[in-house]
Every structure is written in structure tokens, then in C-alpha cells.
N, CA, C and O atoms as CSV, one atom per row, in Angstrom:
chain,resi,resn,atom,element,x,y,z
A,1,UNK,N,N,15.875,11.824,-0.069
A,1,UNK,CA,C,14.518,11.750,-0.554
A,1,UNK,C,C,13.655,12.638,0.334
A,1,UNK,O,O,14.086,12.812,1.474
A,2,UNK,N,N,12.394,13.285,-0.030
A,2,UNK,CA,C,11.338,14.290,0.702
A,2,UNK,C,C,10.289,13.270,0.305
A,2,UNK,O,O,10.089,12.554,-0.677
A,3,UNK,N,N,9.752,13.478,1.369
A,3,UNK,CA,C,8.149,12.736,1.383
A,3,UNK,C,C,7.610,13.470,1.587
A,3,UNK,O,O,8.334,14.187,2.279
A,4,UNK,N,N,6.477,14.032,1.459
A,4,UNK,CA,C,5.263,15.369,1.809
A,4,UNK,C,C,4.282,14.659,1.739
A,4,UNK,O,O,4.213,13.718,0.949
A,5,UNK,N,N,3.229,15.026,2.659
A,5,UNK,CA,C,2.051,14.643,2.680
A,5,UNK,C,C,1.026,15.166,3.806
A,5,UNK,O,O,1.265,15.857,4.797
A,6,UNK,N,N,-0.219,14.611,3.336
A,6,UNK,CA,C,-1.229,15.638,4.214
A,6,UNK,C,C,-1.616,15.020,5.406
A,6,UNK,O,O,-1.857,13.813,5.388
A,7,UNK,N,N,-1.734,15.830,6.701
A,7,UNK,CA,C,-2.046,15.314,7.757
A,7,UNK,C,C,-3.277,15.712,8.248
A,7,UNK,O,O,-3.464,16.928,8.265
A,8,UNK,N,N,-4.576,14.663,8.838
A,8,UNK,CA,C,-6.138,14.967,9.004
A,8,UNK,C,C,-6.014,14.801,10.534
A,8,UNK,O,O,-5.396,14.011,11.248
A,9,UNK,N,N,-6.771,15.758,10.746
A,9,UNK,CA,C,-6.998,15.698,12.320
A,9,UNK,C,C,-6.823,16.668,13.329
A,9,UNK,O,O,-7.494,16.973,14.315
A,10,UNK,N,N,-5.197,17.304,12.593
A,10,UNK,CA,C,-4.299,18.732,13.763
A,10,UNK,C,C,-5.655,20.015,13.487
A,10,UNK,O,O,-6.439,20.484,12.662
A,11,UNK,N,N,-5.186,20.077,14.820
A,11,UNK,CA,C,-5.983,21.322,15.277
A,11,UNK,C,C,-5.474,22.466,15.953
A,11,UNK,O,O,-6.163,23.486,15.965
A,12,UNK,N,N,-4.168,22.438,16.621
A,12,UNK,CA,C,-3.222,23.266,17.682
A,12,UNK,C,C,-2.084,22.768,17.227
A,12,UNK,O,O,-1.854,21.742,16.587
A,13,UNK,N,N,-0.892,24.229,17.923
A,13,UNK,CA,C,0.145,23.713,18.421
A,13,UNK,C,C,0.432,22.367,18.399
A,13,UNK,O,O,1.022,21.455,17.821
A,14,UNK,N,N,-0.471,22.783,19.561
A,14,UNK,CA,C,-0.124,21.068,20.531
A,14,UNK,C,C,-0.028,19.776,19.132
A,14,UNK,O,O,0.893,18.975,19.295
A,15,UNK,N,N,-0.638,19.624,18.224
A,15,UNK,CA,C,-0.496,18.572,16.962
A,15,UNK,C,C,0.721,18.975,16.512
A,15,UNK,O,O,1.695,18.222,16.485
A,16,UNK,N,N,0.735,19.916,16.217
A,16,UNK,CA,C,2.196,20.105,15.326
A,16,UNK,C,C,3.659,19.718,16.232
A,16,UNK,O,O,4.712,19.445,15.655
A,17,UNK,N,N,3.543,19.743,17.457
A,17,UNK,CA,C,4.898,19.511,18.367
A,17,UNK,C,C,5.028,17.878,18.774
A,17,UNK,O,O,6.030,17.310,19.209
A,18,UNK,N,N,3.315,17.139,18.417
A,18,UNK,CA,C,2.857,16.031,19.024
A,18,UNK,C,C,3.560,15.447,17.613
A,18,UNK,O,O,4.459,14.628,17.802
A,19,UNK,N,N,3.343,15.678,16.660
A,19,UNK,CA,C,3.764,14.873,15.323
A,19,UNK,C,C,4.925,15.504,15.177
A,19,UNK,O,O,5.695,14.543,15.191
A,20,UNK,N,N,5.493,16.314,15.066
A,20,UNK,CA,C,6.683,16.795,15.121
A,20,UNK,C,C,7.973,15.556,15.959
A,20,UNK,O,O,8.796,14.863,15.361
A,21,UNK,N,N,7.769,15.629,17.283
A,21,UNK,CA,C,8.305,14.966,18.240
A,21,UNK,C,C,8.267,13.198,17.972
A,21,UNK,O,O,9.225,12.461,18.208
A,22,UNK,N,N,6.828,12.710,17.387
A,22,UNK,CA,C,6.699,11.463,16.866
A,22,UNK,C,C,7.601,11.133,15.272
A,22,UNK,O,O,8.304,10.123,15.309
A,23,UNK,N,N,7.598,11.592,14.501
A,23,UNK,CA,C,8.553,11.792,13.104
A,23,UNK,C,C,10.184,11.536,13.689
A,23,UNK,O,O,10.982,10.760,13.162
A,24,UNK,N,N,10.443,12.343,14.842
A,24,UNK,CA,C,11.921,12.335,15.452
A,24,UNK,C,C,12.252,10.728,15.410
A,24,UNK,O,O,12.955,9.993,14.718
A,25,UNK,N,N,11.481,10.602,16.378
A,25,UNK,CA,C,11.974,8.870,16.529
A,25,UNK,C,C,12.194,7.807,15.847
A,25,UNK,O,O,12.633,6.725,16.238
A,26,UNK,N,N,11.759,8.262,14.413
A,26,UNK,CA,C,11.830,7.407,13.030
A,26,UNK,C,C,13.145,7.270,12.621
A,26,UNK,O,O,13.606,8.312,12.154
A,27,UNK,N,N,14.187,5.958,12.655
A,27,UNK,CA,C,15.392,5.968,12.041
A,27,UNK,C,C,15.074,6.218,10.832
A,27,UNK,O,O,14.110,5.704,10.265
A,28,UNK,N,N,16.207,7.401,10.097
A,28,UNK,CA,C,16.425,7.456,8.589
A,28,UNK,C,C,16.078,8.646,7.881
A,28,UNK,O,O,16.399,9.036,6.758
A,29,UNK,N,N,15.017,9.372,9.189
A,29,UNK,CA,C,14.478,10.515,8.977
A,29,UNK,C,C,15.808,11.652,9.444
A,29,UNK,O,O,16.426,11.510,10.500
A,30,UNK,N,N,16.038,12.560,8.636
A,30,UNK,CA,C,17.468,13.618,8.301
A,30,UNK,C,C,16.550,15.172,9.067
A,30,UNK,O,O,17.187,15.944,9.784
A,31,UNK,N,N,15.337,15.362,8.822
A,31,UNK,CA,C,14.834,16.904,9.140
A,31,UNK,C,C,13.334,16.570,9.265
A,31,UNK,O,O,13.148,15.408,9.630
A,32,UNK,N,N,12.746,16.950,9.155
A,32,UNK,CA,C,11.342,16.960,9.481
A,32,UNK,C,C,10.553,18.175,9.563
A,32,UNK,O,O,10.812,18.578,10.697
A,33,UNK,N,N,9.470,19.278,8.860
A,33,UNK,CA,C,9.031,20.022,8.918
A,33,UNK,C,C,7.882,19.788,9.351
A,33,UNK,O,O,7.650,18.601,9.121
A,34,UNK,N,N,7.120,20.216,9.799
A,34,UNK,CA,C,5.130,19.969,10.285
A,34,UNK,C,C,4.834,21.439,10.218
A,34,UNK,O,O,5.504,22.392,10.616
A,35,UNK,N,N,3.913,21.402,9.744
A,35,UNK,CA,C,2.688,22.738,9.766
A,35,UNK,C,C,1.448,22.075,10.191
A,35,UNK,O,O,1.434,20.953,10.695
A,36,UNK,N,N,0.256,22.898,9.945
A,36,UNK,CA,C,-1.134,22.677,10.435
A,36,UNK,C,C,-1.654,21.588,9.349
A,36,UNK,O,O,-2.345,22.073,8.453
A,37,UNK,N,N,-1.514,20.726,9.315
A,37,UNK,CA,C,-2.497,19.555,8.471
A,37,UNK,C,C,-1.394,18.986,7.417
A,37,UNK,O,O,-1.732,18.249,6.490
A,38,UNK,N,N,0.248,19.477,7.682
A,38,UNK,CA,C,0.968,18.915,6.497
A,38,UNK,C,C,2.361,18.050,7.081
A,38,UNK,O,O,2.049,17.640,8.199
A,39,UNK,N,N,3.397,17.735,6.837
A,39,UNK,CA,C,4.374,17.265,7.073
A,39,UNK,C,C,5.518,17.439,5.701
A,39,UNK,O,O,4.959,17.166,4.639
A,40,UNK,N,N,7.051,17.855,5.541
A,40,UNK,CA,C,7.627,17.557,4.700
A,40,UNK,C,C,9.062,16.688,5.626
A,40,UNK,O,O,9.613,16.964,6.691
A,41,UNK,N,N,9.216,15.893,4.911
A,41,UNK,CA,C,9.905,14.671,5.549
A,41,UNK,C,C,11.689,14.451,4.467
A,41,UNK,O,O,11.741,13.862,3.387
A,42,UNK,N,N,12.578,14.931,4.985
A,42,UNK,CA,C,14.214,14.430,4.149
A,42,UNK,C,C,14.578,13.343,5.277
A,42,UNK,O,O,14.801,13.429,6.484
A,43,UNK,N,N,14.536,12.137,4.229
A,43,UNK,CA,C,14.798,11.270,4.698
A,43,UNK,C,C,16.142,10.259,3.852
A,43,UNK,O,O,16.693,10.746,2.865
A,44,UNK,N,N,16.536,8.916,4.349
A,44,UNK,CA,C,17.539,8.727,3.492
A,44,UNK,C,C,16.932,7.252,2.738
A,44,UNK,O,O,17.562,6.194,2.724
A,45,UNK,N,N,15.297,7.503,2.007
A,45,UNK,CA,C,14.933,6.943,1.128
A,45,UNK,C,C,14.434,5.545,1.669
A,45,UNK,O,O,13.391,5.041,1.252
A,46,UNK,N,N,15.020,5.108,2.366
A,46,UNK,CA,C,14.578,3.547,2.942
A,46,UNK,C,C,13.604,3.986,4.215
A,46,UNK,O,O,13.603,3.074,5.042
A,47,UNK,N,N,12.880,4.964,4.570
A,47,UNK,CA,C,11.945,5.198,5.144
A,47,UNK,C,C,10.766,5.168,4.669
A,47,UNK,O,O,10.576,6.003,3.784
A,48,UNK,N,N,9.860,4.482,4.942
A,48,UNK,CA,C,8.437,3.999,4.241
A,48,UNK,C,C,7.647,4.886,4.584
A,48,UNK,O,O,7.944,5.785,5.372
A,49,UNK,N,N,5.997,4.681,3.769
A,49,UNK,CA,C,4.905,5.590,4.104
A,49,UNK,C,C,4.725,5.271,5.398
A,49,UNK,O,O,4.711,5.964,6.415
A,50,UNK,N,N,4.527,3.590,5.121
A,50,UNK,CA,C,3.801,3.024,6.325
A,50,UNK,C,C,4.176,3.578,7.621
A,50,UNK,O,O,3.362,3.998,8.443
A,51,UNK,N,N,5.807,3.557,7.814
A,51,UNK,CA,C,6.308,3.680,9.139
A,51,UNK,C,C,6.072,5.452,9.275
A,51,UNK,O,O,5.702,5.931,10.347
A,52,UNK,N,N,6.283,6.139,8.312
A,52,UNK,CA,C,5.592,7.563,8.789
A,52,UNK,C,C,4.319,7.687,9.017
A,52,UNK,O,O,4.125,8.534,9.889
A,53,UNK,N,N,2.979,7.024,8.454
A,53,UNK,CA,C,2.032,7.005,8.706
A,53,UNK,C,C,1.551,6.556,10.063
A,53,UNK,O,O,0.588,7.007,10.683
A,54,UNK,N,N,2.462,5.500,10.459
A,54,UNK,CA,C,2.353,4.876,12.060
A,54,UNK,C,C,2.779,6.061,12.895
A,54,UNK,O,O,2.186,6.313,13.944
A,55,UNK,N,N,3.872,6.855,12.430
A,55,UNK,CA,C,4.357,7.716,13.590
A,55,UNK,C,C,3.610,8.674,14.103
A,55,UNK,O,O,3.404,9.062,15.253
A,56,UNK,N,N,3.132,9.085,12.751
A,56,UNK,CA,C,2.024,10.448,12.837
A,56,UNK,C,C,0.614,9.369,13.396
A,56,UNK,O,O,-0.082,10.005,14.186
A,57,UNK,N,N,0.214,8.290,13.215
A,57,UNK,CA,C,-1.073,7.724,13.467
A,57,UNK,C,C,-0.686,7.264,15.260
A,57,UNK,O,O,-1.712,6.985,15.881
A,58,UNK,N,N,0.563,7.172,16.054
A,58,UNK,CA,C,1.024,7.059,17.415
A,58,UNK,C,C,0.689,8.125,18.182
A,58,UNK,O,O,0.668,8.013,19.408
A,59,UNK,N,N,0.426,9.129,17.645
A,59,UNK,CA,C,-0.021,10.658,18.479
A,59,UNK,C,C,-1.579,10.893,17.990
A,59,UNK,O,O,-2.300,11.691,18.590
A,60,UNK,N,N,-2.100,10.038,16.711
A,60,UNK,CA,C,-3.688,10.540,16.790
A,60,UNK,C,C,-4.064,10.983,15.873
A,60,UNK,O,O,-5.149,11.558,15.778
A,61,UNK,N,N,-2.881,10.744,14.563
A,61,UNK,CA,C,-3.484,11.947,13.327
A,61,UNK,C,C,-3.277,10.974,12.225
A,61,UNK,O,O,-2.560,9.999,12.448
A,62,UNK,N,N,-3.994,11.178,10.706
A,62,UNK,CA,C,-4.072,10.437,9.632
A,62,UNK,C,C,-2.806,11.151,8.741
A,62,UNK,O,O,-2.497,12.285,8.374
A,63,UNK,N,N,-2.328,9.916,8.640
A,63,UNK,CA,C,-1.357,10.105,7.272
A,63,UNK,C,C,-2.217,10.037,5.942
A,63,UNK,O,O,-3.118,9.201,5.999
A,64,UNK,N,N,-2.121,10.742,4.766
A,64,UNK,CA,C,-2.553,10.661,3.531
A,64,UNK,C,C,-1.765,11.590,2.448
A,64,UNK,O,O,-1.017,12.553,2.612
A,65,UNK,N,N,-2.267,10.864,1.177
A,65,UNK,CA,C,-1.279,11.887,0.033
A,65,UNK,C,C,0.042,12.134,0.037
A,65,UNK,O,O,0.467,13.289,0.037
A,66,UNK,N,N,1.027,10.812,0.044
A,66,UNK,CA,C,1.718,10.619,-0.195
A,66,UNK,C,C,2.416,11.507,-1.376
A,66,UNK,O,O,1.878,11.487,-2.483
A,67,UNK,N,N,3.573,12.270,-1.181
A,67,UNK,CA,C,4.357,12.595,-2.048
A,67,UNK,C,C,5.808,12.560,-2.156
A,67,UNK,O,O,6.309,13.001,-1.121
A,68,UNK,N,N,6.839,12.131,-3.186
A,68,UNK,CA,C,8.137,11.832,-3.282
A,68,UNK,C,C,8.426,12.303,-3.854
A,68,UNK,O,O,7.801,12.347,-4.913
A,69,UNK,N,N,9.887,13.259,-3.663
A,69,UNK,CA,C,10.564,14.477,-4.177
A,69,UNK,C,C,11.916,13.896,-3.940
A,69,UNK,O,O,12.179,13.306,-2.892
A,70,UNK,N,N,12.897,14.081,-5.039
A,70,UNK,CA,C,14.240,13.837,-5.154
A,70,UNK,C,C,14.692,15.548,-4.349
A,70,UNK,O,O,13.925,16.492,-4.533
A,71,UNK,N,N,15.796,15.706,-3.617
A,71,UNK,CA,C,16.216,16.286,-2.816
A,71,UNK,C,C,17.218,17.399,-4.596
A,71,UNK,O,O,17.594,16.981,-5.692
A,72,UNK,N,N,17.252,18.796,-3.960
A,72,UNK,CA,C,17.659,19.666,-5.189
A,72,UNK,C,C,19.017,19.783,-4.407
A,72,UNK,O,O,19.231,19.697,-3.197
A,73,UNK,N,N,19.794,19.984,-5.368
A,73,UNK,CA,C,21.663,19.739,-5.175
A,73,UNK,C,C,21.987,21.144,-5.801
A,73,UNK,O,O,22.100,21.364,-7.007
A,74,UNK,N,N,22.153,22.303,-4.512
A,74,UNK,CA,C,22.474,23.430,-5.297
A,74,UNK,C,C,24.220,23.764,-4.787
A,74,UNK,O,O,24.625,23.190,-3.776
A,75,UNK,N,N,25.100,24.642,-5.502
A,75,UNK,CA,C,26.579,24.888,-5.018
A,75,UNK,C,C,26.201,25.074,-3.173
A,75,UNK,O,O,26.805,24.364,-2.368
A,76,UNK,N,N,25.353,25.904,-2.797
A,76,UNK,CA,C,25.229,26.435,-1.528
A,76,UNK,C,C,25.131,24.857,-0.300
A,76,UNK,O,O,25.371,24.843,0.908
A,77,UNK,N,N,24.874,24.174,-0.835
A,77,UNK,CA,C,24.215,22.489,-0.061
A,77,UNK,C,C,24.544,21.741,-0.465
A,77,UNK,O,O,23.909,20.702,-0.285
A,78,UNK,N,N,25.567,21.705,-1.170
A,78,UNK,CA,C,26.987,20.521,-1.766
A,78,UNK,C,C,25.887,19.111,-2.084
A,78,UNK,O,O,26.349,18.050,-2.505
């Protein structure tokens, strides 16, 4: 499963490595992307908003805009 959603608050680096590094510690979470104000999250589905919203809200930033994406199954990614 991908979760995407928008993150309020990042301003630097420094946010993106701060939420970056906080997402890690989440059992269930597979990869984790962060940019400037966003997050995309492959996870193995039994990972909640809530507990991503806490992770990213543990370093200082708002979780919002929740989005859920079924993961694409191409020959190259079995």
C-alpha cells in the first residue's frame, strides 16, 4: 500500500531528514520518500494515518491529506 500526503510546516533540509528519519521508526513502513511539504509512504497496509501522522507530528510537522494508492505490479518489480 502507498500513503501520500501533505506535510505543513517544513522549511529546510533539516525537515525533510527530521521526518524522513521519524517515518523510519514506524514498523510496517517498506520505503519512505519526503520532499518539501510532502511524504510518499510503501507500507504493508496495516500502517495507519494516525501512527504516520504522530511520526511526522514527533519532529514538529502536520500530517494532512491523506492519500491511498494500491502499489503497480510491473514484469521489472515482480
Amino acid at each position: 500500500m502507498i500513503t501520500r500526503a501533505r506535510v505543513e510546516g517544513m522549511r529546510s533540509k533539516h525537515c525533510i531528514t527530521a521526518v524522513f528519519t521519524s517515518l523510519a521508526a514506524v514498523e510496517g513502513i517498506e520505503r519512505a520518500e519526503v520532499g518539501m511539504g510532502w511524504i510518499e509512504v510503501l507500507h504493508n497496509g496495516r500502517v495507519t494515518f494516525l501512527e504516520l501522522r504522530e511520526a511526522v507530528g514527533a519532529v514538529g510537522y502536520g500530517l494532512v491529506e491523506e492519500r491511498r494508492l494500491l502499489p503497480v505490479v510491473t514484469a521489472e518489480n515482480g
